[in-house]
C-alpha positions as CSV (number, residue, x, y, z in Angstrom):
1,X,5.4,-21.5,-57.4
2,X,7.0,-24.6,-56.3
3,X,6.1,-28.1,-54.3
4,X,7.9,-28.1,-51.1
5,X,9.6,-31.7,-50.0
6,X,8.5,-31.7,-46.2
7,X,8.3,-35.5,-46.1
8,X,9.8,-36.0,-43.1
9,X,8.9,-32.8,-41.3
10,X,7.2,-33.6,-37.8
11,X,3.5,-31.9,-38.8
12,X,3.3,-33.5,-42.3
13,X,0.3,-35.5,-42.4
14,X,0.1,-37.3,-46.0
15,X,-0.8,-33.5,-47.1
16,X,-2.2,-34.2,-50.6
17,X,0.4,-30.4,-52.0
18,X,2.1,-28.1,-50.1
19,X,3.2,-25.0,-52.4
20,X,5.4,-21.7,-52.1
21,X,5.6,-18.7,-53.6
22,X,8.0,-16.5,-53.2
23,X,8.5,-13.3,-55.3
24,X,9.4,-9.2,-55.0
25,X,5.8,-9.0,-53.8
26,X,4.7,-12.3,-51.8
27,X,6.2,-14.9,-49.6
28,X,3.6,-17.2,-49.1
29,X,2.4,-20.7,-48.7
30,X,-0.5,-22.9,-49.3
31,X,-1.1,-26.3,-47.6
32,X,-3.7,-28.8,-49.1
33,X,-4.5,-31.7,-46.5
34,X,-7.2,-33.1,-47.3
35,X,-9.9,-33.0,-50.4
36,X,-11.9,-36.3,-49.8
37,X,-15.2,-34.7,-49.5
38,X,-14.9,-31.7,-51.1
39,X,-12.3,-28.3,-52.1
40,X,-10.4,-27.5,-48.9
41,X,-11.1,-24.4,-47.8
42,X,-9.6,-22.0,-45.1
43,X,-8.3,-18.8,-44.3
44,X,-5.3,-16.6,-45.5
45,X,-3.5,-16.0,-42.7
46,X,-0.5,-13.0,-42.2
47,X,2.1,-12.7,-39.5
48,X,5.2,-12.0,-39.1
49,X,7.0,-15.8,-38.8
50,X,10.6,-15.9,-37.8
51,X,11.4,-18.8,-40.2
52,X,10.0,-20.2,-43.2
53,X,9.9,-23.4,-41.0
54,X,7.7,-21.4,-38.6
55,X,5.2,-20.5,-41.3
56,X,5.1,-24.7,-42.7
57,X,4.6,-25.5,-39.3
58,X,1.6,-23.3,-39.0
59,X,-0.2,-24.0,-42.4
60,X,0.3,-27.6,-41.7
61,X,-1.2,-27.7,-38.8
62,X,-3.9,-25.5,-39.6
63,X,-4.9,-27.1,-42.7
64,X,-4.8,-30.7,-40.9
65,X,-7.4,-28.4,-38.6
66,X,-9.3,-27.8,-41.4
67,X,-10.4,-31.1,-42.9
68,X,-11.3,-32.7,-39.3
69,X,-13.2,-28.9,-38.1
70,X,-15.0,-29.5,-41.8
71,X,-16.0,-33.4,-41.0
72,X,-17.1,-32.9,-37.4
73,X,-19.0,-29.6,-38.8
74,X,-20.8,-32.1,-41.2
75,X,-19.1,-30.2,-44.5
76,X,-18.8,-31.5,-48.1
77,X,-15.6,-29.6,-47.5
78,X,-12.1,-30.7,-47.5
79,X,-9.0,-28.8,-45.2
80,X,-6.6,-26.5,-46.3
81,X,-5.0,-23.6,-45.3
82,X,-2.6,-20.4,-46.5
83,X,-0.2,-18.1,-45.0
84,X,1.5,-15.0,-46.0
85,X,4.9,-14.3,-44.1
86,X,4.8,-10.6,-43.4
87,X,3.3,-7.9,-40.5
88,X,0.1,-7.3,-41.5
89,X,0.2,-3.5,-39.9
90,X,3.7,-3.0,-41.6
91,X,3.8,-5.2,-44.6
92,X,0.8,-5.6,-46.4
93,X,0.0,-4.3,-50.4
94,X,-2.4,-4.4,-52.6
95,X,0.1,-5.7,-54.9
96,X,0.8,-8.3,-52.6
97,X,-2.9,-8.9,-52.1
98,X,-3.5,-9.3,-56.4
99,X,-0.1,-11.8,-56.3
100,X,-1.7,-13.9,-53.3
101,X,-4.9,-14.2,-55.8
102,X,-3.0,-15.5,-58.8
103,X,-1.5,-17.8,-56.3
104,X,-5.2,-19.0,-55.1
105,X,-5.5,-18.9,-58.5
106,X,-2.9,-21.3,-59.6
107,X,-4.5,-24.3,-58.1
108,X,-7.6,-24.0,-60.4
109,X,-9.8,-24.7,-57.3
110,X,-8.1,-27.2,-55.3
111,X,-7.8,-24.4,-52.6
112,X,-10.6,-21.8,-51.7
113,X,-9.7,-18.8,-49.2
114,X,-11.3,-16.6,-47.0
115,X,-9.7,-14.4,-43.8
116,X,-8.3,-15.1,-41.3
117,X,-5.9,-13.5,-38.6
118,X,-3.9,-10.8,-40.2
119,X,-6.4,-10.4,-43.1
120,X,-9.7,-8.9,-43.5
121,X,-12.9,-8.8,-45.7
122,X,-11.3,-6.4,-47.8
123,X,-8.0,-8.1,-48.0
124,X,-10.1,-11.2,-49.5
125,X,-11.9,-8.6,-52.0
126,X,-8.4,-7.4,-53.4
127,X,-7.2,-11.1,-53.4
128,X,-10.9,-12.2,-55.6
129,X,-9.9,-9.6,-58.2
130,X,-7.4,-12.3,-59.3
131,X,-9.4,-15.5,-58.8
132,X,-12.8,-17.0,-58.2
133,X,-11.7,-19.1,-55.4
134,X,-12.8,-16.5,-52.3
135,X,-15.5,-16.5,-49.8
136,X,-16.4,-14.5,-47.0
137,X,-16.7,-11.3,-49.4
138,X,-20.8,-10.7,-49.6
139,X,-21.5,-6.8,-48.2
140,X,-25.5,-7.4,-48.1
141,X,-25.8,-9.4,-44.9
142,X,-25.4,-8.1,-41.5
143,X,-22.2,-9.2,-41.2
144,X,-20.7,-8.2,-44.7
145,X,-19.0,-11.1,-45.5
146,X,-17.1,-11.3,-42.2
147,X,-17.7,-14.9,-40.9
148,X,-16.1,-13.6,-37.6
149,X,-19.1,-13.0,-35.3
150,X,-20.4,-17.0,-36.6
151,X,-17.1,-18.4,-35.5
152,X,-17.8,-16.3,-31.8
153,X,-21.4,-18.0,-31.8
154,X,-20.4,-21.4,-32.5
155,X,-18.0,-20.8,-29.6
156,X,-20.5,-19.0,-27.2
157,X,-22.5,-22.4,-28.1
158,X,-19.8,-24.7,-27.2
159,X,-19.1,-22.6,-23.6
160,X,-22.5,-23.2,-22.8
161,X,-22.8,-27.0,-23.5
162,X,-19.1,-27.0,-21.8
163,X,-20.7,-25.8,-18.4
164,X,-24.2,-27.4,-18.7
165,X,-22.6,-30.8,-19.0
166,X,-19.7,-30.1,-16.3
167,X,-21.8,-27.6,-13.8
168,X,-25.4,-28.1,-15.0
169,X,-25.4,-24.7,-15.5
170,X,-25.9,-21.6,-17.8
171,X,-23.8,-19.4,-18.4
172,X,-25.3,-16.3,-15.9
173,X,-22.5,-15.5,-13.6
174,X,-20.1,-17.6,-15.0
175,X,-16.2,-16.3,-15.2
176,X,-14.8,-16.5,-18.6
177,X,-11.5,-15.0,-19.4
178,X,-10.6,-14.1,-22.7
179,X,-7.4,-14.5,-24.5
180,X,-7.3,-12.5,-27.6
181,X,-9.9,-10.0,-28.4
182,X,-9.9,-8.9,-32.1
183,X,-12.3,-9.9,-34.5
184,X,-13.6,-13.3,-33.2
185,X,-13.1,-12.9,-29.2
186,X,-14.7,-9.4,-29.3
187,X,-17.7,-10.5,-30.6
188,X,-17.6,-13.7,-28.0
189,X,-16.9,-11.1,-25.1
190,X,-19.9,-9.3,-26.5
191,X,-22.3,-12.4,-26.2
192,X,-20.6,-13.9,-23.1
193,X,-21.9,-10.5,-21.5
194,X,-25.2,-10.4,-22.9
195,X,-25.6,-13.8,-21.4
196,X,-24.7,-12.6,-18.2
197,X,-21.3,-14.0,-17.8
198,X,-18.5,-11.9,-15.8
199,X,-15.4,-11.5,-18.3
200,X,-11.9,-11.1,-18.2
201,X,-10.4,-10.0,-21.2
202,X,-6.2,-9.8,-22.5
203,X,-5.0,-8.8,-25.8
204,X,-1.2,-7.6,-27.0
205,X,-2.8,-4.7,-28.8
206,X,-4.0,-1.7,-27.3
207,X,-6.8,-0.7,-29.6
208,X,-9.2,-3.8,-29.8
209,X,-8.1,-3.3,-25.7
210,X,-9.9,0.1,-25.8
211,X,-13.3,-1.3,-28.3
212,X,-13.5,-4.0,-26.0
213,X,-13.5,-1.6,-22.7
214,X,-15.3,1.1,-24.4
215,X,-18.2,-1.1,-25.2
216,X,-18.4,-3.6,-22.7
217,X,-18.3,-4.0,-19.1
218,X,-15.5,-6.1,-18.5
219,X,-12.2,-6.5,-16.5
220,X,-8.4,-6.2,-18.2
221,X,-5.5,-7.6,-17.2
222,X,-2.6,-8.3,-18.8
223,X,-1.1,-11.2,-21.2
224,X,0.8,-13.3,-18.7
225,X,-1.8,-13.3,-16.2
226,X,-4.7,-14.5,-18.6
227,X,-3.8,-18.0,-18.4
228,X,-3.6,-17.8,-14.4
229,X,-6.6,-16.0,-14.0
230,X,-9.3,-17.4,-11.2
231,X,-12.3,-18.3,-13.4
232,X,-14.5,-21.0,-14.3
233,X,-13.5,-20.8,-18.4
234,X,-10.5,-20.3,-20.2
235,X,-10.8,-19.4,-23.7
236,X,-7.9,-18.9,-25.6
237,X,-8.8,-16.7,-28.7
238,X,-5.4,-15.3,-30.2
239,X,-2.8,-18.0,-32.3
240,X,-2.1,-21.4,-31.0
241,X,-0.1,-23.0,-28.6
242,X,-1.6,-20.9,-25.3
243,X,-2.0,-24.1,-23.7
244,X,1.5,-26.4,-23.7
245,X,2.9,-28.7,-21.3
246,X,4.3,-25.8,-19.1
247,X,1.5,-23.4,-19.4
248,X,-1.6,-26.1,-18.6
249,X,0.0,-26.3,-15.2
250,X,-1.2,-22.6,-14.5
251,X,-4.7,-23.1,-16.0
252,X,-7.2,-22.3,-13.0
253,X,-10.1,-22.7,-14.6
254,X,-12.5,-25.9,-14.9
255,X,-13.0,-25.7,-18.8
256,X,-10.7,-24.9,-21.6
257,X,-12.8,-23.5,-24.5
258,X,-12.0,-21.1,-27.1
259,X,-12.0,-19.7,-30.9
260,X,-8.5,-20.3,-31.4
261,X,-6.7,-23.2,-33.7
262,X,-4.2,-25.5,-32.3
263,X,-4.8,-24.2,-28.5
264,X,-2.8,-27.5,-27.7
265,X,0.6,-27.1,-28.3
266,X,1.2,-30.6,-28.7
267,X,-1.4,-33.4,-28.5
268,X,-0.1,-34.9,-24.8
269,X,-1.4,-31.7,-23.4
270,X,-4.6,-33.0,-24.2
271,X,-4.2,-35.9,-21.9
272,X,-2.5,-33.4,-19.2
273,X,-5.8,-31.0,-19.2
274,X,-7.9,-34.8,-18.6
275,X,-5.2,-35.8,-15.9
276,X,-5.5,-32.4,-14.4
277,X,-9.8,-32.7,-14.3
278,X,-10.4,-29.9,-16.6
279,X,-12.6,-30.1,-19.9
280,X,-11.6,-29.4,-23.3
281,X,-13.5,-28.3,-25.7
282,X,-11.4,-29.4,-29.0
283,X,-10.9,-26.4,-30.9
284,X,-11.8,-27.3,-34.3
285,X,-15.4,-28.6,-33.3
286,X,-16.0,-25.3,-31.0
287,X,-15.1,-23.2,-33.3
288,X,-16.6,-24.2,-37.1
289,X,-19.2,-21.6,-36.4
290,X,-16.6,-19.8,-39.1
291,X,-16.6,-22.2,-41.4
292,X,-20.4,-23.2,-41.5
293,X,-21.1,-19.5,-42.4
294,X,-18.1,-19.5,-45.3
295,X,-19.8,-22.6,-47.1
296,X,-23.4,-21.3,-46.7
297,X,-21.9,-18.2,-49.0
298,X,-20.5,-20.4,-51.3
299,X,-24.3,-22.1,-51.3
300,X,-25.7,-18.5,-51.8
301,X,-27.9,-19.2,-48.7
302,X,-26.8,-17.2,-45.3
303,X,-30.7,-16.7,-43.5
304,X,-29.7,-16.6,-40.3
305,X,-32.1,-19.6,-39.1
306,X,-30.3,-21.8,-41.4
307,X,-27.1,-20.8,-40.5
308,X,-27.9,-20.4,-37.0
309,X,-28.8,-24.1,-36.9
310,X,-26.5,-25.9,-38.1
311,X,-24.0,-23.9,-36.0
312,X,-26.0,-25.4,-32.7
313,X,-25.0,-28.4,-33.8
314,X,-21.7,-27.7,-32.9
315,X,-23.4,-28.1,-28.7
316,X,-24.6,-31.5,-29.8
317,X,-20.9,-32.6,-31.4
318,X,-19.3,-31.7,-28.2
319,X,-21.7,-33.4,-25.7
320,X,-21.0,-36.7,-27.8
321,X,-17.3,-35.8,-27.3
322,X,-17.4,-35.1,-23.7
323,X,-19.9,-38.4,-23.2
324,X,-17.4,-40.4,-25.0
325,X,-14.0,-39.1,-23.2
326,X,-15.5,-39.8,-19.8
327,X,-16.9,-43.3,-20.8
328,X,-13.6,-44.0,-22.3
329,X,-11.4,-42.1,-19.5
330,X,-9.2,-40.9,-22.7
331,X,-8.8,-37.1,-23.7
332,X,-11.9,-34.9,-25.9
333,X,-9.3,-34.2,-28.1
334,X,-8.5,-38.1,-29.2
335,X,-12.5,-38.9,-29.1
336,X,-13.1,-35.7,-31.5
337,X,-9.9,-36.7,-33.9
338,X,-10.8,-40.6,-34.5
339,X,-14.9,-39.1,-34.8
340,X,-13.7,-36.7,-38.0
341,X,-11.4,-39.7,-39.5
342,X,-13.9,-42.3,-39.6
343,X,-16.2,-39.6,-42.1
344,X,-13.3,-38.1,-43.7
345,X,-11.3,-41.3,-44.3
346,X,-14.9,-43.0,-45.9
347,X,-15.3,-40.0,-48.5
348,X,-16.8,-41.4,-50.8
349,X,-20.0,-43.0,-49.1
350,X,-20.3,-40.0,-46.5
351,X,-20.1,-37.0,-48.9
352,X,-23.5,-37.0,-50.5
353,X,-25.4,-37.7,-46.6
354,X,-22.7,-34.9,-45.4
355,X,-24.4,-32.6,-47.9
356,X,-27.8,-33.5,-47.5
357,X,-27.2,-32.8,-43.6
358,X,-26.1,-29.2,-44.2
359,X,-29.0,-28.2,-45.5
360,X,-31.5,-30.0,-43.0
């Protein structure tokens, strides 16, 4: 293991470490932002990065993610985030698995995991044979310990406080189209229909294609037409970046609002979406549903009415957001960052009414 020097790379934001490892079995990295108000915790992600630079730029990002999704979400927890360079249909070991614990394992606490694209509940099973530091592992609930289907509620949450505030409307007959349907947007497409919505659905891989179409009664079309596609919500549930400064031009759709992290390729798009009159739903308050469930395991309380609670607060977070933007005439996405600073950046006096709030 070894610090990495990434002081003057562009997504470096005063991370408190940023750590490699890199042996016969692993090539990985863990990010650290921020641990102000509690251990940072958030997923082990796998893919296949180009460049090492590619994988820093996505743990950096993602763990910046985590501390403000944590701090909107009203989370002792800090933001972190790990990611294991490799395909996770061609690559993946259990010995790689056991040397991605000890790594965990390394930082004696600092950093707690659980999945994430690329990994699974029983990826994070393997990985807790090495260390402690694991969530998202229980097999008593309904869910096992797949937090998947929470972060898909918190979503299906956000979608319908999206379109109450901009349509005063819920979500029967509404179009929503679907970028991404494995673990989280399946379930979403699942409860989108249920509520009566019409979906549109795209996804690179042909089996969670075929679950999705064998289950569900929705449309499929393909990857470059997804973002195009005439509807009233766009939600982009595979990796980041769907929406940049070429792509939001092809964005038909009224709202952006999705599972994904990092939708916004860079933070100007934000402004571009507001320009263009279409709603954003920042993507680390929609989608926390994930992260509400993971600390509730930690707590060793998932009931379902708790749970389910606090992730409806995640409706009355983006209503503030949206209020705010449109008072201010400035983009969701700056009103939600500077709302997370001012409670992670006052730690100390916010955690103990943080914790007392997740369990009201």
């Amino acid at each position: 293991m070894k610090q990495i020097e990434i002081q003057g790379h562009p997504d470096f934001d005063n991370h408190e470490s940023v750590v490699f490892e890199s042996s016969d079995d692993l090539s990985a990295i863990i990010a650290v932002h921020n641990t102000g108000l509690g251990p940072a915790v958030g997923g082990c992600r796998m893919f296949p990065y180009a460049s090492l630079d590619d994988a820093l730029t996505d743990v950096l990002r993602l763990s910046r993610g985590m501390t403000y999704k944590s701090a909107l979400a009203g989370l002792p927890l800090g933001g972190g985030k790990s990611v294991i360079i490799g395909d996770p249909q061609k690559d993946k070991t259990r010995a790689m698995l056991l040397a991605m614990g000890e790594f965990i394992d390394s930082l004696q606490g600092q950093y707690v995991t659980a999945e994430d694209s690329g990994t699974s509940v029983e990826d994070i099973a393997i990985i807790g044979e090495r260390t402690r530091y694991v969530s998202g592992v229980l097999d008593s609930e309904k869910y096992g310990g797949d937090p998947s289907p929470m972060t898909a509620y918190g979503v299906l949450v956000g979608i319908r406080q999206a379109a109450r505030y901009r349509w005063q409307t819920d979500l029967s007959g509404i179009r929503v189209a679907i970028q991404g349907v494995g673990n989280v947007g399946y379930h979403l497409a699942r409860m989108l229909v249920e509520e009566g919505a019409c979906v549109t659905v795209a996804d690179i891989r042909e089996d969670n294609l075929k679950r999705v179409q064998s289950e569900l009664n929705v449309e499929v079309v393909s990857i470059d037409q997804i973002l195009s596609a005439e509807v009233d919500v766009l939600s982009p549930c595979a990796l980041g970046g769907a929406v940049s400064e070429t792509t939001v031009r092809q964005v038909k759709a009224g709202i952006v609002a999705g599972a994904a992290n990092n939708q916004l390729a860079k933070a100007s798009v934000g402004r571009a979406l507001r320009d263009r009159g279409i709603l954003y739903a920042p993507d680390y308050v929609i989608n926390a549903g994930g992260i509400i469930d993971v600390y509730y395991q930690r707590c060793g309380e998932r009931s379902g009415d708790v749970v389910n609670r606090h992730i409806a607060g995640i409706g009355t977070t983006l209503e503030t957001v949206f209020r705010l933007a449109d008072e201010q005439r400035r983009p969701t996405c700056q009103i939600a960052d500077e709302m997370a600073e001012k409670i992670f950046r006052n730690a100390g006096k916010e955690a103990a009414q943080l914790t007392q709030y997740a369990y009201n």
